[in-house]
KEKE-3310 file (N, C-alpha, C; in steps of 0.2 Angstrom, whole numbers, plus 5000, padded with zeros to 4 digits):
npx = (5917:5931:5942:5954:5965:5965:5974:5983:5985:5982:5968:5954:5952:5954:5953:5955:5949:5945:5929:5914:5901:5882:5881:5887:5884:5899:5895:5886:5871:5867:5880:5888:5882:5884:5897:5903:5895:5902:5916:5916:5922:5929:5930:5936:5937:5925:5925:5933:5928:5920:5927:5929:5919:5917:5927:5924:5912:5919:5929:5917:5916:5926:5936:5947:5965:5971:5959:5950:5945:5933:5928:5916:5912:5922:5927:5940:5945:5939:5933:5942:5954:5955:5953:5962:5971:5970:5975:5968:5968:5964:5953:5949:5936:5931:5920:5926:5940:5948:5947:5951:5965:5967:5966:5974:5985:5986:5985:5998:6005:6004:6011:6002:5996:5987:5974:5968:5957:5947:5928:5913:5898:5886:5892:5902:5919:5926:5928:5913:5909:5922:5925:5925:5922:5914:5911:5903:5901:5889:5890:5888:5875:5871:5871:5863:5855:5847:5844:5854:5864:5863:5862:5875:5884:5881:5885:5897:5903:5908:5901:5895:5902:5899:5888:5891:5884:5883:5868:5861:5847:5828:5825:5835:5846:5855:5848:5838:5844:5847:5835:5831:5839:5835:5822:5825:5830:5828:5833:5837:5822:5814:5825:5826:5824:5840:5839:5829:5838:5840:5827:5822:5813:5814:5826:5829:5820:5828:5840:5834:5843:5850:5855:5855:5848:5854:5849:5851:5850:5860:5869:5881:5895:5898:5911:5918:5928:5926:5911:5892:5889:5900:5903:5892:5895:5907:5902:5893:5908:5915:5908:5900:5887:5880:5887:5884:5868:5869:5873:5863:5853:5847:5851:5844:5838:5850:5851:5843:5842:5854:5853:5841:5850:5860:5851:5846:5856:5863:5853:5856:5866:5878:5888:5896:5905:5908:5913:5908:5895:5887:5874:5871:5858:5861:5856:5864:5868:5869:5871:5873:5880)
npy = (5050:5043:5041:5031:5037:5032:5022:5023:5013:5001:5000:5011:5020:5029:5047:5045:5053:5054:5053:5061:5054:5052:5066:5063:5065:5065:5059:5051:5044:5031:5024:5024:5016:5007:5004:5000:4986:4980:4981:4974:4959:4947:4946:4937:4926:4920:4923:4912:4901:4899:4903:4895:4895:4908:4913:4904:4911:4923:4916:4912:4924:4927:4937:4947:4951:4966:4972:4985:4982:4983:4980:4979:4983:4973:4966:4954:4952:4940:4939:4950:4945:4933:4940:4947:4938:4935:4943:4956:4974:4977:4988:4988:4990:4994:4998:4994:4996:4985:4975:4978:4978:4964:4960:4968:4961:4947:4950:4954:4943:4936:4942:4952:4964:4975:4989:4995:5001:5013:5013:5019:5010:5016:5030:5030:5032:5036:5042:5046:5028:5022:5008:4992:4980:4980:4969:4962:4953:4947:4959:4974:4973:4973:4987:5001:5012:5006:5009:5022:5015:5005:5017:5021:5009:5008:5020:5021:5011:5009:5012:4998:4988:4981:4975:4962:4955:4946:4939:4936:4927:4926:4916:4907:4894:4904:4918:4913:4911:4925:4931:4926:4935:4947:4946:4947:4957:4971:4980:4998:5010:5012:5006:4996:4976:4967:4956:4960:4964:4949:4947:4945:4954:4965:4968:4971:4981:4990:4988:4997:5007:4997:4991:4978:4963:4950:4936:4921:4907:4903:4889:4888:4884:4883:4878:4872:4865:4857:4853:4857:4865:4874:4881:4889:4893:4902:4910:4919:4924:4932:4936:4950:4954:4944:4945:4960:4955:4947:4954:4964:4956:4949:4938:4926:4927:4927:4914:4907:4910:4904:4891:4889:4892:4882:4871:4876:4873:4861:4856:4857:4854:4844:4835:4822:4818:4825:4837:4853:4854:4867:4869:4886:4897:4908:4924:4927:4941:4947:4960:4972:4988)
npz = (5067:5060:5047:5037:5026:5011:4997:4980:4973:4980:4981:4978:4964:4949:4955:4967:4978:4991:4999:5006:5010:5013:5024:5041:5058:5068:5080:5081:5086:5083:5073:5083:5095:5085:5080:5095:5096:5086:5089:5101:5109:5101:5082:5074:5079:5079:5062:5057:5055:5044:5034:5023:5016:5011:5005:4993:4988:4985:4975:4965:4956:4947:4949:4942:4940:4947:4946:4953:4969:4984:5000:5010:5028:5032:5041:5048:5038:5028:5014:5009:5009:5000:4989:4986:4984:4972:4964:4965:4966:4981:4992:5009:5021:5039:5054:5063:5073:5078:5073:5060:5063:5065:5054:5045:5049:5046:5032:5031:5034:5024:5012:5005:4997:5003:5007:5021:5028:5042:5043:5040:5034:5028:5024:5015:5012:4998:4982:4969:4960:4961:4961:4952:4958:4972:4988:5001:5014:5026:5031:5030:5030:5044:5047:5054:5045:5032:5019:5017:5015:5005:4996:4994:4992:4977:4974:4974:4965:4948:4934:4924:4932:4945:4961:4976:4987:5004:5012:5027:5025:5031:5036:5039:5048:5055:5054:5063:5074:5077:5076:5089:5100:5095:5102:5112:5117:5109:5094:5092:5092:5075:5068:5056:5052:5054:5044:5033:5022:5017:5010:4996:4988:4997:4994:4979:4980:4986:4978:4969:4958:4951:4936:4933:4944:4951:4962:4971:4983:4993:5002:5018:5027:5045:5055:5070:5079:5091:5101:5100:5114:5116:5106:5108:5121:5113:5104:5114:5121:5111:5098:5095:5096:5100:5114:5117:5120:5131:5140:5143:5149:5164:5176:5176:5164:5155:5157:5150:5138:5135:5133:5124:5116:5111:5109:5100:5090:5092:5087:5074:5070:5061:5063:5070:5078:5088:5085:5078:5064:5056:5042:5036:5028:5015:5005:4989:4979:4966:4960:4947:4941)
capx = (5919:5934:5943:5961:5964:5966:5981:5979:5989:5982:5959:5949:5955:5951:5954:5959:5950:5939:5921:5909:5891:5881:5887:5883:5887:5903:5891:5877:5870:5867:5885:5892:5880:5885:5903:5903:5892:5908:5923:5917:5923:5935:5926:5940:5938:5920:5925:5936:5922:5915:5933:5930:5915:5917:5934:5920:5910:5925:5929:5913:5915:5930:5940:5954:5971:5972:5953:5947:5937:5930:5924:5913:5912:5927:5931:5946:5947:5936:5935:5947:5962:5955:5950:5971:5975:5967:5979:5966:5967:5958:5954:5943:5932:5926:5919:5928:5946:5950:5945:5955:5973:5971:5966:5982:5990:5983:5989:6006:6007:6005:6013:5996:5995:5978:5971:5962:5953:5941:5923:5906:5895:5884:5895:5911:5924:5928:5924:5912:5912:5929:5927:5923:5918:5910:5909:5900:5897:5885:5894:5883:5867:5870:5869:5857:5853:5849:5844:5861:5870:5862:5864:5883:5887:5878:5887:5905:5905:5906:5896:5897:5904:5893:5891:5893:5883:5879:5864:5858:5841:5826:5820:5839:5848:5857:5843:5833:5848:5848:5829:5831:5842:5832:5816:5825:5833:5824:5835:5833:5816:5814:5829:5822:5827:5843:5836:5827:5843:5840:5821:5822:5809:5815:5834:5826:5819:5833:5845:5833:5848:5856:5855:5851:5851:5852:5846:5854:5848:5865:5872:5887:5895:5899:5913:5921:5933:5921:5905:5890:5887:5906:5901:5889:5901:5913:5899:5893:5914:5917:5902:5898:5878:5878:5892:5882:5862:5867:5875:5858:5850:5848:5856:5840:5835:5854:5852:5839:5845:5862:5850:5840:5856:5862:5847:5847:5864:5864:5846:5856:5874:5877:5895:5895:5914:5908:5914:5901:5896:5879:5873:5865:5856:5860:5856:5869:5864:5875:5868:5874:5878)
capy = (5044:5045:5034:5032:5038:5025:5021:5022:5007:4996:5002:5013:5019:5037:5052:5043:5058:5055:5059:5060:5057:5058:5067:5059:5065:5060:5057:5047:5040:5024:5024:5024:5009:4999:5003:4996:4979:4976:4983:4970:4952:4946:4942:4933:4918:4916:4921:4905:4894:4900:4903:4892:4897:4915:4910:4900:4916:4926:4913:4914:4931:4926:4943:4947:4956:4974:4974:4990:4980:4987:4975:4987:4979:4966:4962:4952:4950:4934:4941:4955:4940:4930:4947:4950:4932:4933:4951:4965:4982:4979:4991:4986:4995:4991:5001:4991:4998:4980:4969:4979:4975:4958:4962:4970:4956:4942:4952:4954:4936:4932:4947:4955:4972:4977:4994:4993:5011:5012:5019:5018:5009:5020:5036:5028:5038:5037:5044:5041:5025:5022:5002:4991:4976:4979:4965:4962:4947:4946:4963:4979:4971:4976:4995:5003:5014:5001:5013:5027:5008:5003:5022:5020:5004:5011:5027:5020:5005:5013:5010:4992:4987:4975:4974:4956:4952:4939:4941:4931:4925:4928:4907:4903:4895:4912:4923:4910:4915:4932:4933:4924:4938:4952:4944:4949:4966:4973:4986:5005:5010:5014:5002:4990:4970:4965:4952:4960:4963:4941:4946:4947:4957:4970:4967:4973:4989:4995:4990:4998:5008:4994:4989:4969:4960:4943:4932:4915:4906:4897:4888:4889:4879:4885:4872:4871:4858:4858:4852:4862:4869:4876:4883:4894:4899:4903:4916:4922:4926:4933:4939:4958:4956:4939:4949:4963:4954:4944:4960:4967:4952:4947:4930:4921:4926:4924:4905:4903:4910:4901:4885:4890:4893:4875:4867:4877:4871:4855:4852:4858:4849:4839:4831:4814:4815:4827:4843:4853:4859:4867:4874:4890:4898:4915:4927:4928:4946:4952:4968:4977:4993)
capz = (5064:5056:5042:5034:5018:5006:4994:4974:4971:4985:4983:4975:4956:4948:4956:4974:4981:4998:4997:5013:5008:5015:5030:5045:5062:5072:5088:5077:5092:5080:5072:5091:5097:5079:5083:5101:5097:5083:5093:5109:5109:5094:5077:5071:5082:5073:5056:5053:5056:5038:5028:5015:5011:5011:5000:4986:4990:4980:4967:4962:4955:4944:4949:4938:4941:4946:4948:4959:4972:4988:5004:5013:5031:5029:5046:5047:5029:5024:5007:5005:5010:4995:4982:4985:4982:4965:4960:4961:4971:4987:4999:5015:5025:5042:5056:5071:5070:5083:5067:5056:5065:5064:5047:5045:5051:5043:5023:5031:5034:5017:5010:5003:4998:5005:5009:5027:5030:5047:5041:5041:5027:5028:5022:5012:5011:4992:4976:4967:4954:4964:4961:4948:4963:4977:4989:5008:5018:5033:5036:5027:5032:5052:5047:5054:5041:5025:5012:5017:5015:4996:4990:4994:4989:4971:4973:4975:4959:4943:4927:4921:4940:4950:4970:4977:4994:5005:5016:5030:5025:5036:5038:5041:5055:5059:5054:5068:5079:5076:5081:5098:5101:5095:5104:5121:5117:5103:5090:5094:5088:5069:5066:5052:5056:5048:5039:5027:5018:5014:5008:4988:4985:4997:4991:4973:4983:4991:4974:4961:4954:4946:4930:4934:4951:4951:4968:4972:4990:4994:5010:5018:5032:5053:5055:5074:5083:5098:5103:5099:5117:5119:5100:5108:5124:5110:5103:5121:5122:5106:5094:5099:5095:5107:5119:5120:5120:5136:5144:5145:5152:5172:5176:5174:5155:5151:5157:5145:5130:5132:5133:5119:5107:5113:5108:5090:5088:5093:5082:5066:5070:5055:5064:5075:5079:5095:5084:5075:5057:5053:5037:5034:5020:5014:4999:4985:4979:4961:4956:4940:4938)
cpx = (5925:5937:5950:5962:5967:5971:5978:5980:5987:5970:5958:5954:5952:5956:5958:5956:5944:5933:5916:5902:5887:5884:5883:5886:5893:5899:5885:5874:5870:5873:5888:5890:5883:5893:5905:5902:5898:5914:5923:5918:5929:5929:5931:5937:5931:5919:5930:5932:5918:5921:5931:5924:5914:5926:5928:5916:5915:5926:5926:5913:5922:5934:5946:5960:5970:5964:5951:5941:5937:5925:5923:5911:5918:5929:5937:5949:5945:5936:5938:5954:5961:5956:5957:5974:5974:5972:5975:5969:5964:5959:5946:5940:5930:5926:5922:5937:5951:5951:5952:5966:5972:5969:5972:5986:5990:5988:5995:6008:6009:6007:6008:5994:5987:5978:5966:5961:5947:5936:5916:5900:5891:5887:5901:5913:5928:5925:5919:5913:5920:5930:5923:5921:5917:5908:5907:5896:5895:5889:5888:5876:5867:5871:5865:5852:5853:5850:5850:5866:5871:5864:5873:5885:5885:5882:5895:5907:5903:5900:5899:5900:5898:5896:5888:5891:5882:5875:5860:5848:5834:5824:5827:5842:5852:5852:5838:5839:5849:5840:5828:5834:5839:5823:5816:5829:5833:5830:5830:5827:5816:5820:5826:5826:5832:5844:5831:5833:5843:5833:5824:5819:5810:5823:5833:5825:5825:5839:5841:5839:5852:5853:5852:5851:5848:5854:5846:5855:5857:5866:5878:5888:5899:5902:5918:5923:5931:5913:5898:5889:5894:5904:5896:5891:5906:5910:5898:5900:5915:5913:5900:5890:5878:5882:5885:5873:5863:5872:5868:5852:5852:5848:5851:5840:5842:5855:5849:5841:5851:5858:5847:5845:5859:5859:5846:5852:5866:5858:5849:5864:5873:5883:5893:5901:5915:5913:5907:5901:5890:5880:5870:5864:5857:5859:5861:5866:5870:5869:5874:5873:5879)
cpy = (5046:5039:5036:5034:5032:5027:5022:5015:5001:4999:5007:5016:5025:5042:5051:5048:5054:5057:5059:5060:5051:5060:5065:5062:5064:5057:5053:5042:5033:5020:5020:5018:5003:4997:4999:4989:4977:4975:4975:4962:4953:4943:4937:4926:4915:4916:4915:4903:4893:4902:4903:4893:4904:4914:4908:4908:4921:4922:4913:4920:4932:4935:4944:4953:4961:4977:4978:4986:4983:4980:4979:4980:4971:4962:4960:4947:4944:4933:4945:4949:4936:4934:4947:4945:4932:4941:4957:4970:4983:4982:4986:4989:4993:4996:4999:4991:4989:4977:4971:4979:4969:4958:4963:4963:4950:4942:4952:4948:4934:4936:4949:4963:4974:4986:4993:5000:5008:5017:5015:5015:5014:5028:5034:5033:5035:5040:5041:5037:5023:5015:4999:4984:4979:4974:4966:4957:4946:4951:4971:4977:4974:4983:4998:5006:5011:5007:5017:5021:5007:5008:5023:5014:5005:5016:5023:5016:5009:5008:5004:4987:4984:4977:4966:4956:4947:4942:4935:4930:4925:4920:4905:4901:4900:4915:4918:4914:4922:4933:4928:4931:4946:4952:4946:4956:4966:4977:4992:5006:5014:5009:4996:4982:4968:4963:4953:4960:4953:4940:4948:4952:4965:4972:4972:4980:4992:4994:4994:5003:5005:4992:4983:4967:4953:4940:4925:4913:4899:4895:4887:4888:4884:4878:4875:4866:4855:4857:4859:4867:4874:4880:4890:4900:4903:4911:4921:4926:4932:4937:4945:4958:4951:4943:4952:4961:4952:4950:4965:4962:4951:4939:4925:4918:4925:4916:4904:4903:4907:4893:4884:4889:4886:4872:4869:4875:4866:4851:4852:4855:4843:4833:4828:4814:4820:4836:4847:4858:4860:4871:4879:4895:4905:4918:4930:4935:4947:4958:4970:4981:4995)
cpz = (5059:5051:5038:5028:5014:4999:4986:4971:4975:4986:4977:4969:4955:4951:4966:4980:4988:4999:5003:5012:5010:5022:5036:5050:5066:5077:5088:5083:5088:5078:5079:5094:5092:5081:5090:5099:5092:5086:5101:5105:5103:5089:5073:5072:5080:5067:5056:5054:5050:5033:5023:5011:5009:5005:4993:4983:4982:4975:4962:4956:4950:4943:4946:4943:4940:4945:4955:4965:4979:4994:5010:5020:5032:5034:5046:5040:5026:5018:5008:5005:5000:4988:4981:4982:4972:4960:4959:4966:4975:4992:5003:5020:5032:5050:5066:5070:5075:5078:5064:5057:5064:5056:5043:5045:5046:5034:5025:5032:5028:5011:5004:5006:5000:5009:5013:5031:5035:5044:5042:5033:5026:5027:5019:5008:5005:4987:4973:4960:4954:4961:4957:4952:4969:4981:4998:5009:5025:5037:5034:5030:5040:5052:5049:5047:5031:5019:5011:5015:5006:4994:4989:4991:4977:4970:4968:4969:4953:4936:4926:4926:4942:4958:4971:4985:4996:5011:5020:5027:5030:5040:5041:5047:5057:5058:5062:5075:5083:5082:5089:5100:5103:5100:5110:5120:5110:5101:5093:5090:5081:5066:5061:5054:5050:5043:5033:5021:5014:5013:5002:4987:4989:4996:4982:4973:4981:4984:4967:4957:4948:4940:4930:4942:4952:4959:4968:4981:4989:5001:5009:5027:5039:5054:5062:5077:5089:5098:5101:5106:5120:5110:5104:5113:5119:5103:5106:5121:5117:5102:5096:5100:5101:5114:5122:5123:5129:5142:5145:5147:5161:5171:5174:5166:5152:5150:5151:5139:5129:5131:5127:5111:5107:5109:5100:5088:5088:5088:5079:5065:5065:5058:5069:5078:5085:5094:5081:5070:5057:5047:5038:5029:5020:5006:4997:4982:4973:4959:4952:4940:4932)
residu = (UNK:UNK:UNK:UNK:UNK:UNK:UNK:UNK:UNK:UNK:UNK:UNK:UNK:UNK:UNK:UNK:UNK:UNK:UNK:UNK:UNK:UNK:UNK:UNK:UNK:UNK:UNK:UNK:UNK:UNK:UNK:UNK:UNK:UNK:UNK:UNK:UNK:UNK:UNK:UNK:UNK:UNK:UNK:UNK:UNK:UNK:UNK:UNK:UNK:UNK:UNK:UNK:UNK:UNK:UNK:UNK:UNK:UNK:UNK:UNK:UNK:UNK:UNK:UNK:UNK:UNK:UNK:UNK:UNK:UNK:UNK:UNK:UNK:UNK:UNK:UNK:UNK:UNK:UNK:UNK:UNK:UNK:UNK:UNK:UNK:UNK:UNK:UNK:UNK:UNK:UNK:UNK:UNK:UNK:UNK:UNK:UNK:UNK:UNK:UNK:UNK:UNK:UNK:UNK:UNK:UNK:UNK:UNK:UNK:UNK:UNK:UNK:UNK:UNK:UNK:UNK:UNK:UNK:UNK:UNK:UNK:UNK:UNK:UNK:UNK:UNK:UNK:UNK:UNK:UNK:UNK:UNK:UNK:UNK:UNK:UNK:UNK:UNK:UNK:UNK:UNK:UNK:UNK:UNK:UNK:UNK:UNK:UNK:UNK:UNK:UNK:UNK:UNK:UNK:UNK:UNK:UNK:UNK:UNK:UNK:UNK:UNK:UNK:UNK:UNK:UNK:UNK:UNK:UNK:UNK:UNK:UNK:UNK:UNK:UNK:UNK:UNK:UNK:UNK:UNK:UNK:UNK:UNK:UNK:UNK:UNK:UNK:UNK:UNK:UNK:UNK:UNK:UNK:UNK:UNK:UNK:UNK:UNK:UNK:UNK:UNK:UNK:UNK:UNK:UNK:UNK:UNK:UNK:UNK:UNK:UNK:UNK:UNK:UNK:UNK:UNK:UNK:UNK:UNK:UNK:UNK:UNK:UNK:UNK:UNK:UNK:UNK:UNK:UNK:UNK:UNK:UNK:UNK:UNK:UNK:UNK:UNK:UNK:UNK:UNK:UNK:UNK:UNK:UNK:UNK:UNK:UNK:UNK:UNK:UNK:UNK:UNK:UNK:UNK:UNK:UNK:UNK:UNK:UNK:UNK:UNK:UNK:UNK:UNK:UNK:UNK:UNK:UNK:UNK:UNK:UNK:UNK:UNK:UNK:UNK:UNK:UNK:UNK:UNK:UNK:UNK:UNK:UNK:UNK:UNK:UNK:UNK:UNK:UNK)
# end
């Protein structure tokens, strides 16, 4: 694994120095499976669908100028585009170096200085107490390893700094998504289920470091110009976890499960106009350090 060094002027604050902890192998056989299931498809063309609220997401969080923040998993910038809009210091992390070009491209468009380093949550490459936010949505949580994820996101944010996630929920219409998925090609064994990351009670666990952590169940909309069952081609295409689920299925089980997600899709479609919005519920997580 490797990762770009990052700027002082454009991420992390301090000593700017790089810190590797803990160390993890380049060959982590886990790493290399997480990498692939992000690197396959394009996640862009399913993050618009959720902008606006990953945009509210950042409001929320009334981020001032020149503030150190840090979007651990950032994809193609959902928060870090917004974090830049507001004047701070953002670097971006994410472990699919495909995402992080259109990432690139995206801040060049609107002449937004961003720091976009390739890395692994689980091992971020910074000092610690680098960043005074900490932000990750529905990106940190597909980690294999949660606890190496919480002890670094706790590492990296210094005293008096907050980390800022969103986590899918386990009752949610994604979290139901997620488990059709996992129902047909299980996670490697010892893998715990993404969705605890949107259980409280083990969010609480896994953040006892901080100082407070406050839990806020919010929704947040999937808006496409398309019908729902061209909605769910347009995740089959696109989405690395659905990509890669129905590349390890034979022709039949992929029928059903594209049937399945239809039927979830089209049950929870709020739009009439033959394009389709669905809500779903995720956990808002502020931890204090």
């Amino acid at each position: 694994m490797t990762a770009a060094k990052s700027s002082l002027d454009c991420g992390a604050s301090g000593s700017g120095v790089h810190v590797v902890h803990p160390t993890i192998p380049a060959t982590d056989p886990l790493v290399t499976r997480n990498r692939a299931v992000w690197t396959a498809g394009d996640f862009d063309r399913i993050a618009t669908g959720y902008r606006e609220g990953a945009e509210a997401f950042i409001n929320r969080l009334g981020i001032k100028r020149d503030e150190a923040v840090l979007d651990v998993a950032c994809g193609t910038g959902n928060l870090t585009l917004p974090a830049a809009r507001c004047g701070a210091r953002v670097t971006g992390l994410d472990i699919a170096a495909n995402l992080l070009v259109t990432a690139r491209q995206r801040a060049a468009s609107e002449g937004l200085a961003i720091q976009f380093d390739e890395g692994n949550a689980e091992e971020l490459p910074y000092a610690d107490g680098s960043f005074e936010t900490v932000v990750t949505m529905f990106g940190a949580m597909f980690a294999p390893r949660p606890e190496r994820v919480a002890s670094e996101l706790l590492r990296v944010v210094r005293r008096g700094g907050r980390i800022a996630m969103a986590n899918w929920t386990p009752g949610s219409f994604i979290g139901t998504m997620l488990r059709a998925h996992t129902a047909l090609v299980p996670p490697p064994s010892g893998v715990p289920s993404t969705l605890l990351w949107g259980d409280e009670a083990m969010v609480r666990e896994r953040l006892a470091g901080a100082s407070r952590v406050i839990l806020t169940r919010r929704m947040i909309g999937f808006d496409y110009p398309v019908p729902p069952a061209d909605v769910v081609q347009l995740f089959r295409d696109w989405y690395g976890p659905t990509i890669r689920t129905f590349e390890a299925l034979d022709q039949r089980r992929q029928g059903e499960l594209f049937q399945e997600l239809v039927t979830l899709w089209s049950g929870h479609n709020l739009a009439t106009d033959g394009t389709t919005r669905v809500e779903a519920e995720y956990l808002e997580v502020i931890a204090e350090r």
